[in-house]
DOKOLTOR-296049 format. One record per residue (C-alpha): residue number from 1; residue in one letter; x, y, z. Coordinates in pm, 1 decimal, always signed. Example, Ala and Ser with C-alpha at 12.3 -4.5 7.8 and 13.67 -1.06 7.14 Angstrom:
DOKOLTOR-296049
REC; num; residu; east; north; up
REC; 1; a; +1230.0; -450.0; +780.0 .
REC; 2; s; +1367.0; -106.0; +714.0 .
This chain:
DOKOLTOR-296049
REC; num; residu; east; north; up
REC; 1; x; +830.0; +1558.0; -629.4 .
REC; 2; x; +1047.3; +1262.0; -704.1 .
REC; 3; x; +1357.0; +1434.7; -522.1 .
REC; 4; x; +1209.3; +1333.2; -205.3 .
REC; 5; x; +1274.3; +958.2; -78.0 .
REC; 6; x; +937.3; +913.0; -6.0 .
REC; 7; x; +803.1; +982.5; -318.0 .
REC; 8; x; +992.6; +676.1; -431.9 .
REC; 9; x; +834.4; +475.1; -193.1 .
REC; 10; x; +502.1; +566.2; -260.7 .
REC; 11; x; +565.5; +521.0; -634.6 .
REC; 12; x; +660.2; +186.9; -514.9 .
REC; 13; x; +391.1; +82.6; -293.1 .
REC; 14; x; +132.7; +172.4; -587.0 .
REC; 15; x; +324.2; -44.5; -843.1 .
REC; 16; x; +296.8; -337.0; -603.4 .
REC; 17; x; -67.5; -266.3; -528.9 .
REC; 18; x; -113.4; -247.8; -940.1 .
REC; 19; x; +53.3; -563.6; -993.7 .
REC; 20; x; -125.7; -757.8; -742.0 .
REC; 21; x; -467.5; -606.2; -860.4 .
REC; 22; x; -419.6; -696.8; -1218.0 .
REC; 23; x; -84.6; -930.1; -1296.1 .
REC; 24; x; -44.4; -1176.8; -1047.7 .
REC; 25; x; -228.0; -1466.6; -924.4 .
REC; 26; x; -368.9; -1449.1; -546.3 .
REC; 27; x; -483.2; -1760.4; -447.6 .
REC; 28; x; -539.9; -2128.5; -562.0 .
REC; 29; x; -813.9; -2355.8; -546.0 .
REC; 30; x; -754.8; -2682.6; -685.6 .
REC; 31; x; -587.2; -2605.1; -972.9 .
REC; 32; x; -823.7; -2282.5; -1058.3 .
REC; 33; x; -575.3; -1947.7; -987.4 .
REC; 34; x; -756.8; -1675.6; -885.5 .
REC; 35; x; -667.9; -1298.0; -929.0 .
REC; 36; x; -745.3; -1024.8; -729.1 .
REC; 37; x; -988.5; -920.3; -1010.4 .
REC; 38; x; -1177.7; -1235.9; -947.0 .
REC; 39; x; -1253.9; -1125.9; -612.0 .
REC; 40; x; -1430.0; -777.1; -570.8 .
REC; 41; x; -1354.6; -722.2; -197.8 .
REC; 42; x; -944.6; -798.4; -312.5 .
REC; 43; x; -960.1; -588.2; -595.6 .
REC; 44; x; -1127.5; -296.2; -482.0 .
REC; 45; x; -884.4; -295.9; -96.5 .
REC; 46; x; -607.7; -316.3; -356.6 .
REC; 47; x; -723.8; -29.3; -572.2 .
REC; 48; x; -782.9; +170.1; -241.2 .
REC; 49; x; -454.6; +137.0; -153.6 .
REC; 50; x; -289.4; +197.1; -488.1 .
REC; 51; x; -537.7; +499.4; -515.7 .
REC; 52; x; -423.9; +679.5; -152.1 .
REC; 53; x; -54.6; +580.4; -256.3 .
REC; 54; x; -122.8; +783.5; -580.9 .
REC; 55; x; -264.3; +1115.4; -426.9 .
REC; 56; x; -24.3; +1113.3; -117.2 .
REC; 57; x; +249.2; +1111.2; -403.4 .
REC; 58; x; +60.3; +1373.4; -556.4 .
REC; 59; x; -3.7; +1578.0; -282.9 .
REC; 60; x; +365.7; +1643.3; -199.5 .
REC; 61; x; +326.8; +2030.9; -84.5 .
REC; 62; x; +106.0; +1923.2; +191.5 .
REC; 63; x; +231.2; +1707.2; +448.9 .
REC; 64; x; -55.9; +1661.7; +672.2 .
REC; 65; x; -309.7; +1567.4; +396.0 .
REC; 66; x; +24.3; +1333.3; +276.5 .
REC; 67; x; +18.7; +1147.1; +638.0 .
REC; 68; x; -343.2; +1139.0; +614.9 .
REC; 69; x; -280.2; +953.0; +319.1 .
REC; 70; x; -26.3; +718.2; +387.0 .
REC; 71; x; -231.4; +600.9; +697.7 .
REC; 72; x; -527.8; +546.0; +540.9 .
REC; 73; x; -361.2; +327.6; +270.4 .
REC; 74; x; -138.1; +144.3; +585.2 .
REC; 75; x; -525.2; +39.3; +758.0 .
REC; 76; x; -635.4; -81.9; +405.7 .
REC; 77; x; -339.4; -269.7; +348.6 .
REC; 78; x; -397.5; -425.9; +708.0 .
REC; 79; x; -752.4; -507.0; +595.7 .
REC; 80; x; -639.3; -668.5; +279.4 .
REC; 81; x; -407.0; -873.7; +472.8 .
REC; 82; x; -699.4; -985.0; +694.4 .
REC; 83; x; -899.0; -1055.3; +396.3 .
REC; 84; x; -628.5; -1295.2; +330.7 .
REC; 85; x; -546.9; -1443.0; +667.6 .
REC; 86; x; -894.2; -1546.6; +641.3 .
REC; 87; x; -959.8; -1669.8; +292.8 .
REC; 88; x; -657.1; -1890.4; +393.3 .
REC; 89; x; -804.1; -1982.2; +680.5 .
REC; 90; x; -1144.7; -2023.8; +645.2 .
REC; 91; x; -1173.1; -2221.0; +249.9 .
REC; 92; x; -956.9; -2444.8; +87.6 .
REC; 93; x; -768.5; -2132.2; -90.2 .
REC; 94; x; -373.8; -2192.1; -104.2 .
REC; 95; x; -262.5; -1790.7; -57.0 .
REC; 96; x; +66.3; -1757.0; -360.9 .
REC; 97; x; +368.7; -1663.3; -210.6 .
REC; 98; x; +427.7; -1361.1; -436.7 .
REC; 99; x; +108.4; -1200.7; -343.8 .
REC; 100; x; +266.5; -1211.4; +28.9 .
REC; 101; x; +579.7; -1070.6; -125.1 .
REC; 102; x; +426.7; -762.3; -261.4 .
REC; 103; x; +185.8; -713.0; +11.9 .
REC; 104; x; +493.9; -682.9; +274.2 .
REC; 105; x; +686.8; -461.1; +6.8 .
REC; 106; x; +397.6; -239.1; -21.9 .
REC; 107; x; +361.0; -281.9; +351.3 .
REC; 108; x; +706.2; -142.2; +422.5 .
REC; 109; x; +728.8; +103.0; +155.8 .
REC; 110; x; +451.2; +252.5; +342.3 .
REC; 111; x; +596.9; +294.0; +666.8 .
REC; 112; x; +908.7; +422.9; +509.1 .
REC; 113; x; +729.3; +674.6; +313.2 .
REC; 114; x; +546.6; +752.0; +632.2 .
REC; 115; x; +849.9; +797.7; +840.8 .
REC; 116; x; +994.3; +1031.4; +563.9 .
REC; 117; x; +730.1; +1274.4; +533.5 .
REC; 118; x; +717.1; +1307.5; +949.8 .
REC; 119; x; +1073.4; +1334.4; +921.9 .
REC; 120; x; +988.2; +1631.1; +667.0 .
REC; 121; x; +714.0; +1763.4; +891.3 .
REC; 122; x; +950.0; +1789.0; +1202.6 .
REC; 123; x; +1246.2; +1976.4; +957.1 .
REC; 124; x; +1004.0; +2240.7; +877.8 .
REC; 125; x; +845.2; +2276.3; +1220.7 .
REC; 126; x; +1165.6; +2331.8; +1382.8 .
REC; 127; x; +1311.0; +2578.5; +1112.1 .
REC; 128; x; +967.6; +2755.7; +1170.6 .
REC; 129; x; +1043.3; +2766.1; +1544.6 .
REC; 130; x; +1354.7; +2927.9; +1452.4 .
REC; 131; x; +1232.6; +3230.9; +1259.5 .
């Protein structure tokens, strides 16, 4: 499981995801800091996405329920970042810079994670063609 590149990633992506949902502050309001636990619609996109990150590590013997996975935790994380583009937007909330930090690390640890299990997918399909 963890010989695979991918599996790092993942194992990445989830720590971020845990860390924003519990650790780190999201946004400020005055001088009241808010954390993702504070906000129900934040906590529960980032324990989605730390949840889909979990089983696609876990489900490392099949690929296709892996992408299905990793995709479905890429369009939460794009609907978490909406959540924030707007509660910046929209309120007098002051978005931290480390919750952008981890977002975007989770974000591309993703992607890369996707890339490598396609990248897995094609290997075996072609050595398949072969026999």
């Amino acid at each position: 499981m963890i010989q695979r590149i991918q599996s790092l990633y993942l194992l990445i992506s989830a720590i971020s995801m845990l860390v924003i949902s519990f650790n780190i502050s999201v946004y400020q309001i005055g001088i009241t800091k808010y954390f993702a636990y504070d906000d129900m619609k934040l906590f529960v996109l980032t324990l989605a996405v730390m949840t889909f990150s979990v089983l696609a590590l876990l489900k490392f013997k099949s690929r296709l329920m892996q992408i299905k996975f990793i995709r479905l935790a890429l369009v939460l994380l794009l609907v978490l970042c909406i959540r924030l583009t707007l509660l910046n937007f929209y309120s007098d909330a002051k978005i931290s810079i480390n919750i952008i930090i981890f977002v975007l690390s989770s974000f591309i640890s993703l992607i890369m994670a996707l890339r490598g299990v396609l990248k897995d997918d094609k290997l075996v399909r072609s050595s398949e063609r072969i026999r």
